[in-house]
N, C-alpha and C positions, 0 to 999 in steps of 0.2 A: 255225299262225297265222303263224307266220314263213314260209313258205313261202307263203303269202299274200300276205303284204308284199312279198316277194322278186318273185314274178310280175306284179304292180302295177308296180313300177319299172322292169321289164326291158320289160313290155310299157305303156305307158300309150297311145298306141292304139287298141289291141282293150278298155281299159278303158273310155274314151270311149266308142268305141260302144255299148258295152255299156250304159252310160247313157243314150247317147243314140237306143237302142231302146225303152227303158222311157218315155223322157220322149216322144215318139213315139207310143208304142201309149195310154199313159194319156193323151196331149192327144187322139188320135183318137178314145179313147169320148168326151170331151167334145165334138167336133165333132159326133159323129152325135147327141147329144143335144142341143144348145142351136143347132143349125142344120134349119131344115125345108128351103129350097128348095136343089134341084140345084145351081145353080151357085153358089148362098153355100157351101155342103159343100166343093165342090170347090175355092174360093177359098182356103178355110181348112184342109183338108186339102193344099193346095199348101205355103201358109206355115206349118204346122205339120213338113211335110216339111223343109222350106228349115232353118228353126230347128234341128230333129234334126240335120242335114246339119253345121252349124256349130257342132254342138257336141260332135259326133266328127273333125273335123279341125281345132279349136282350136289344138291343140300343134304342129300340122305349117304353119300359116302363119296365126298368128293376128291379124296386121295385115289379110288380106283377109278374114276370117271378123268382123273386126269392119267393115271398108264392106259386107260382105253382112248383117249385121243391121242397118245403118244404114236399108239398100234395101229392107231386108223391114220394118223398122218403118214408112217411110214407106209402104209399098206396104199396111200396114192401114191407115194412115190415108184412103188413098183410096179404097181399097177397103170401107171400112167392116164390118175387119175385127176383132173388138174383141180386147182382151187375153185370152188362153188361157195356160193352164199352158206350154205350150211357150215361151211369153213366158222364162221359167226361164231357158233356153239366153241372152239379155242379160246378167243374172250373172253366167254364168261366164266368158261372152265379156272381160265388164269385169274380171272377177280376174284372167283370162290375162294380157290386154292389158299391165295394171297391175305383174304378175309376172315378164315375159319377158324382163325387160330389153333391148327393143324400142327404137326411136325415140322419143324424147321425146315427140312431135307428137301419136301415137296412143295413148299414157298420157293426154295430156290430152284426145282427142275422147273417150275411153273416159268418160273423170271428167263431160265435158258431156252426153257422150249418157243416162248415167245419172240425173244430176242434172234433165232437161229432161223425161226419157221420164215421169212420173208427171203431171206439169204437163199436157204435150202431151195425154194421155192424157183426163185429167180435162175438158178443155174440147172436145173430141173427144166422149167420151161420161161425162157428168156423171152424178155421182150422183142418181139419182130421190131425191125429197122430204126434201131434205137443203139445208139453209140453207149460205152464203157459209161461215161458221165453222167445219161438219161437213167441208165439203169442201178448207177447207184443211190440218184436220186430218188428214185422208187422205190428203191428197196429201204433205205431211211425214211419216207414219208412212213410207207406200208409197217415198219416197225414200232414207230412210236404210239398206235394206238394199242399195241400189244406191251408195252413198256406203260404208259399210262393206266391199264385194266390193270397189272401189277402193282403200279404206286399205289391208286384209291382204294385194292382191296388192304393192302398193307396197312394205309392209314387206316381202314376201317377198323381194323384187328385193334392196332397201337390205341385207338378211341375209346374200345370195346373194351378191352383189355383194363383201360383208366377208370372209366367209368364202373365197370368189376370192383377194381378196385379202394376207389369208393364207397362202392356201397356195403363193402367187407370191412371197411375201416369203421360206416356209420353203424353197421350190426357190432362192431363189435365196441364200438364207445357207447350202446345201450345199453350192450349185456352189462359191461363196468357200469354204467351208473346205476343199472339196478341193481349189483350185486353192491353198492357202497352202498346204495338204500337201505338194502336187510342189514348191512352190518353197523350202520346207524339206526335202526329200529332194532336190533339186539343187545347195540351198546344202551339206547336207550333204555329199554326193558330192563337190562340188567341194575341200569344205574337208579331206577324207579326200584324195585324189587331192593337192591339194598338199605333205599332211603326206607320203605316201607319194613324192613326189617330192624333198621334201627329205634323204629318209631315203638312198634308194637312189643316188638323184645323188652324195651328199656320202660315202657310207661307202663305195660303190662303187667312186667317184675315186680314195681313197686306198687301196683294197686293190689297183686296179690299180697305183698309179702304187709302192707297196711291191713286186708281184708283180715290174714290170719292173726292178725295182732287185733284189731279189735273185736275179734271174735273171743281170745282169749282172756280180753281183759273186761268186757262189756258188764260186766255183774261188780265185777271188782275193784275196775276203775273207769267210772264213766264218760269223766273228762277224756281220759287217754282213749278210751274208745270216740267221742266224737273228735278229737284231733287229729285219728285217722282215719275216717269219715271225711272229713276235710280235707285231707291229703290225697285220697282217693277221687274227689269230686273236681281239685287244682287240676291235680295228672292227670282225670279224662280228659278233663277239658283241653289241656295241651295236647295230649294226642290226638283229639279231632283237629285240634287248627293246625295242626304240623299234619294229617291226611289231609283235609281240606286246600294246603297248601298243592301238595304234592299231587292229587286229582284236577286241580285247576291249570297244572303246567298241562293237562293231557287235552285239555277243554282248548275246542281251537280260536283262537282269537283272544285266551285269557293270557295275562304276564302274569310273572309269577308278583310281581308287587302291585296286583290288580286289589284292592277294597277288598274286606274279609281271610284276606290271607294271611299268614305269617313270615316276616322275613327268614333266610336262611341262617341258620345256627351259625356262629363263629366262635374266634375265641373268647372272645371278652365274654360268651356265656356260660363257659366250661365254669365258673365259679359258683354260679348258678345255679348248675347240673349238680354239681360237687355238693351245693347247699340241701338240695332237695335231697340226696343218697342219702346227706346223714339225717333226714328228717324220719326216712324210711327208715334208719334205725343200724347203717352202716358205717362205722366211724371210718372217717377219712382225713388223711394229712395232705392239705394242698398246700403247693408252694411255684414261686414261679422265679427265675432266675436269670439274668441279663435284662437287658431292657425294650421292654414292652412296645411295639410299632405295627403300625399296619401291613398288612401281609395279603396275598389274592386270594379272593375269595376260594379257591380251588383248596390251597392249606387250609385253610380258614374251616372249612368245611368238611373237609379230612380230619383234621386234627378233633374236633368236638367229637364226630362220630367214632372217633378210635377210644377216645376217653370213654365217650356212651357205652361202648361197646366191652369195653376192658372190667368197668364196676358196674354192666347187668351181668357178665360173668362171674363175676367175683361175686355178690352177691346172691346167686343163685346156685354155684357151685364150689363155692369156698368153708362150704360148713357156718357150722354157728357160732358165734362169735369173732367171725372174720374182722380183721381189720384193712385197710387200706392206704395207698399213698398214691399221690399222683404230683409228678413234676412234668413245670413247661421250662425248658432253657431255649433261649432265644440268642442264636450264634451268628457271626458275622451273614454268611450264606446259607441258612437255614434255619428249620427250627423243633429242636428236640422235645419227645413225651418219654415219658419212664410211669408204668401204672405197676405197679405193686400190690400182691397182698400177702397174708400169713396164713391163709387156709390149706384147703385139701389141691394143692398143684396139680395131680393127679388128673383131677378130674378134667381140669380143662383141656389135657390129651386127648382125653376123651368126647371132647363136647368138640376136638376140632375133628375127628374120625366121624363123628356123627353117631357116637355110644350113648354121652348125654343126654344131648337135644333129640336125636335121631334123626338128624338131616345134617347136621353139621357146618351151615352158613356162618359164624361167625366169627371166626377166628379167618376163615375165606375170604368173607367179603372187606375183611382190613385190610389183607393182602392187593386184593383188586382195587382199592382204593387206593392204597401206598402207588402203588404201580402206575395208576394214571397221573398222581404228579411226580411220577420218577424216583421215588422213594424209598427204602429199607426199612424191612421190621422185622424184630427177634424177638420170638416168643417162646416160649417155656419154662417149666418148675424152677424156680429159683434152687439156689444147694441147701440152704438150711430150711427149706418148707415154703409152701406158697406159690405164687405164678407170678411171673413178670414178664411184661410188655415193652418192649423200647421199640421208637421208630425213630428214623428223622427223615424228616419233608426236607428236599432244597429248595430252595425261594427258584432259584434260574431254571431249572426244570418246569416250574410249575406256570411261570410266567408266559 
């Protein structure tokens, strides 16, 4: 039975004919029986053809299969052709019509043509010995199956039409959730790709700028060469558990406070950061101003990496003998950095164009950090020499 069904729907076409051979063959015993002369036969054997015709190519253009039973119904009337079974094919014609979600225009000649054809009918060839009353009664029964073919194509449409619509809503609420996918898989990438630039930028700087220093001191001063030796072997080590961190968010099923990892950088480590600069050999004025409180992890996080980022530039493009300054002011609704130095300002225009470094991420990805907790930063040359940095994170943004 299903395989039934299944061929119905693949083919409804060859279904139609199929029909509309039977509706055909049984209106032509009627014709050869309720027709005696030659050419009434043939008249009605035309228009019972015509009818069959129309009700096997229904589905393939049923706006013209309904003006062709328009033209065949008028064509009994003058031909004084009366209603025959083939008549049938009107029906279906009207439920098509009604179902195809077609032209409005032709839903409704389908609803008139139906509603008219019993009336028209009646006064064409009236019931024998049947009073005014009997025949309106008839003409009401005979019209409401013609009324009815019209309802259930209609509803069919209105169904068809929901169901459409539906399923246009569910394509397109997948497209959005796959497009919010990639743009959570880009925010993420990006926001890996900065952590990993902080990392490697900032621990890299100082293992170089250690390496060059106990190179030049190694013959001459041996302690100060293995003190940076020492300094180089701290730093690697933090930079692997800060990538070890950052690869373990990517690992599925890992947390980020999973055994072996390191917590997220905050503020209370910027003094920390600040200590190690000047061990690299970077003099730095820290200072912190207002009073000191917990803040979301989001500032928290921002904030260090803006400092991180502010004294690998400075020491890598502030010349030699740079000095440095870094303030935290902590405001009612936020909380303020200011990184300062006294070296070549120049260049960090340059390191944000990507002349410097030759890609130019760092000064960028502060920005795109400011940004995701709603934040402001000014950066460039101070007036009397140097680069300066300010931002402020608001606390209400970020939260």
């Amino acid at each position: 039975m299903q395989r039934f069904y299944d061929f119905l729907r693949r083919h409804p076409t060859g279904v139609d004919s199929f029909w509309a051979v039977l509706l055909f063959g049984f209106s032509l015993l009627w014709v050869v029986r309720e027709n005696d002369g030659a050419t009434a036969r043939l008249a009605a054997m035309a228009t019972v053809l015509l009818l069959s015709l129309t009700m096997a190519l229904r589905r393939r253009a049923p706006e013209k299969m309904l003006m062709g039973v328009v033209a065949i119904g008028a064509g009994q009337l003058v031909l004084d052709i009366e209603a025959n079974p083939a008549d049938f094919a009107m029906l279906v014609i009207i439920y098509t019509v009604a179902g195809q979600g077609g032209p409005r225009w032709a839903s409704r000649l389908a609803l008139a043509g139906g509603v008219a054809a019993t009336p028209v009918a009646q006064l064409r060839w009236p019931l024998p010995e049947s009073g005014t009353a009997g025949r309106v009664f008839f003409t009401v029964v005979m019209t409401v199956p013609f009324v009815l073919a019209w309802v259930l194509g209609d509803s069919l449409r209105t169904r068809r039409a929901y169901f459409d619509q539906l399923e246009e809503r569910a394509t397109r609420l997948e497209k959005e959730r796959e497009a919010q996918a990639k743009v959570a898989v880009a925010a993420e990438r990006a926001r890996i790709a900065r952590e990993l630039h902080d990392v490697v930028a900032h621990n890299v700087s100082v293992m170089v700028v250690q390496a060059d220093g106990a190179a030049y001191v190694l013959d001459a001063a041996p302690d100060q060469a293995k003190q940076a030796l020492e300094t180089i072997s701290t730093t690697g080590r933090q930079a692997l558990a800060e990538m070890r961190r950052l690869l373990g968010v990517l690992r599925t099923g890992d947390s980020e406070d999973s055994d072996g990892y390191v917590p997220q950088p905050d503020v209370g480590q910027i003094e920390d950061l600040v200590e190690k600069v000047r061990e690299a050999g970077l003099t730095v004025d820290f200072r912190i101003e207002g009073t000191p409180r917990p803040l979301p992890s989001g500032v928290e996080l921002t904030a260090y990496r803006i400092v991180q980022e502010a004294l690998t530039n400075s020491r890598k493009h502030g010349g030699p003998d740079v000095g440095a300054s870094v303030r935290l002011v902590y405001f009612d609704d936020g909380l303020g950095l200011l990184v300062e130095d006294d070296g070549r300002g120049a260049a960090h225009e340059l390191y944000e164009d990507g002349g410097a470094d030759g890609r130019g991420h760092g000064l960028i990805g502060m920005r795109e950090r400011i940004g995701m907790v709603g934040g402001t930063l000014d950066a460039g040359p101070r007036p009397g020499g140097g680069f300066r940095i300010s931002a402020l994170l608001p606390l209400k943004s970020a939260s």
